[in-house]
N, C-alpha and C positions, 0 to 999 in steps of 0.2 A: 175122596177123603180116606186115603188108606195109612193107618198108621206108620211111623219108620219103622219100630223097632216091637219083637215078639217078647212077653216077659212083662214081669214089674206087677208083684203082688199088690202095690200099694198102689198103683195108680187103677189097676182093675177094678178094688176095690170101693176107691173114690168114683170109679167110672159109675159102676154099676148101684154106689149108693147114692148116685145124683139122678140115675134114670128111674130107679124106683121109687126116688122121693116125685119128681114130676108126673111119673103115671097116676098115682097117687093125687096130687093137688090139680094135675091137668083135667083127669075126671070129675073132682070135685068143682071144677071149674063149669066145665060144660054142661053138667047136670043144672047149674043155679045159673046158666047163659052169661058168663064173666067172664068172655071174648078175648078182653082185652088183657085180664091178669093171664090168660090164658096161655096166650102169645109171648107176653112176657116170660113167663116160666118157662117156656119152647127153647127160648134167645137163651134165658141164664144155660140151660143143659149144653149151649149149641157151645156156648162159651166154656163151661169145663170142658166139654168133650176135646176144646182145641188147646186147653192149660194139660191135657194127661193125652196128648195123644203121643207124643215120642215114648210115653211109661206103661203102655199100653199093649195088651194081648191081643191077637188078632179076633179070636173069638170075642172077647167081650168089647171091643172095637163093632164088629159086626152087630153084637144084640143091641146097641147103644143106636146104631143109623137105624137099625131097622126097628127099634122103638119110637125115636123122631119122628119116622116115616108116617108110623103108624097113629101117633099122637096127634100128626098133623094132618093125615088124611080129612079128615071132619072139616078143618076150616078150609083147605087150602086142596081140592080133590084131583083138579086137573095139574097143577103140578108136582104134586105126589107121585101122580099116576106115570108123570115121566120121568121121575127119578127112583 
């Protein structure tokens, strides 16, 4: 999942203000065991990340998978572990 194109203040922006709302609510999640809104929140991110990915810097392309990754090691470890 590597984005097309380097650039695009606005999609960066949108990028990185949707992974910091999920780390945020994905924590709050896990902490009260809310599995399942948990997962959900995971999907909406997976889903901007693929609306702003052509608008998108590499850098902030990269801390967005490697947030994912990270948010979803807990539920999901062994396949984490191989991507």
């Amino acid at each position: 999942m590597e984005p097309h194109q380097s650039g695009g203040d606005e999609g960066d922006v949108r990028l990185r203000r949707a992974v910091h709302q999920t780390i945020r609510d994905v924590t709050e999640d896990q902490e009260k065991f809310r599995y399942n809104t948990m997962l959900a929140k995971l999907m909406t991110l997976v889903n901007t990340m693929f609306e702003v990915r052509n608008q998108t810097s590499p850098e902030a392309w990269g801390e967005a998978v490697r947030s994912l990754l990270l948010l979803l090691a807990p539920s999901a470890p062994h396949i984490t572990e191989e991507l």
